[in-house]
N, C-alpha and C positions, 0 to 999 in steps of 0.2 A: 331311095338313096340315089344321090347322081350317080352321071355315067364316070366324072372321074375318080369317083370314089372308089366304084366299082375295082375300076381299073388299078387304080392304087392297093387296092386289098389283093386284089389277083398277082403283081408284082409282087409282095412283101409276101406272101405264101408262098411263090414257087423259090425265093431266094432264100426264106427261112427253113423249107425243106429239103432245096437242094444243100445248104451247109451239114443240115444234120447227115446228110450221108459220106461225108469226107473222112475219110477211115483217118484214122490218127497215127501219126509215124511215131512206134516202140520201142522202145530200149527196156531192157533188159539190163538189171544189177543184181549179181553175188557175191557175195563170198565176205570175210571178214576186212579190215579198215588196210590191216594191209599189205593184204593182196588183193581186193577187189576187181572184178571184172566188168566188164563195160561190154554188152552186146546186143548187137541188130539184125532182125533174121537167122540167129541162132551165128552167127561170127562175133568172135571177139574182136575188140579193136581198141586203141586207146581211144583219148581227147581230141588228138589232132583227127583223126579219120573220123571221128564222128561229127568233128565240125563240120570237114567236105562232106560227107554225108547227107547231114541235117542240114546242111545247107539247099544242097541241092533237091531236097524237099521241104521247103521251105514254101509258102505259099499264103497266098489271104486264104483265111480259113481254115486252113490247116493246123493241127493242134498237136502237140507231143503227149506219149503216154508213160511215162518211167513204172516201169513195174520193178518193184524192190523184193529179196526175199530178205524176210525180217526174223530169221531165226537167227540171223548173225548180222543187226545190222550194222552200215557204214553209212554216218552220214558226213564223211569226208567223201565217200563215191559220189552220193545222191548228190550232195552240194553241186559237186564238179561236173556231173554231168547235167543239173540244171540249169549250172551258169554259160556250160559249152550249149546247150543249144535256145539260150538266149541269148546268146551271140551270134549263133547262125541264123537267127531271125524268126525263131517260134515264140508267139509271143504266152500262148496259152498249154503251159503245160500243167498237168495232171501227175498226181502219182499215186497208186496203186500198191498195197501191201500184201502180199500173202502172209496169214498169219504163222507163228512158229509151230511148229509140229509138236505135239502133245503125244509124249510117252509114257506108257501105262506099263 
């Protein structure tokens, strides 16, 4: 293999591994449509605070995680809080379900 080959594969490695380490900025949704809550590091907050928020983590690379509790879900929450932080400029968000609680 040449040497810039080399060098090229050594590049595309340490930048493919350093993304994967980029912890993803969480949010947090409960409750039913409407009352829903909206929280980050365990605070609640609206829309507007999660923009300034998510903004200011906002980054290349950087990815959103919405974790939903689906016992009750709102997808008026989820919507709003996916479009609030593709507005702050996360462009790869993820969501996440906990399933409902099973009562026996």
């Amino acid at each position: 293999m040449r040497p810039v080959a080399h060098v090229l594969l050594s590049i595309a490695t340490m930048v493919s591994s350093s993304c994967a380490r980029v912890t993803p900025f969480t949010v947090s949704i409960r409750g039913p449509a409407t009352s829903c809550s909206i929280a980050v590091a365990g605070r609640t907050m609206t829309n507007d605070a999660l923009m300034a928020v998510a903004r200011s983590k906002a980054g290349k690379g950087r990815h959103a995680r919405i974790k939903a509790d689906m016992s009750a879900p709102s997808y008026r929450c989820l919507g709003a809080a996916i479009y609030t932080l593709q507005m702050a400029g996360l462009t790869n968000i993820e969501t996440v379900a906990a399933p409902p609680a099973t009562h026996r």
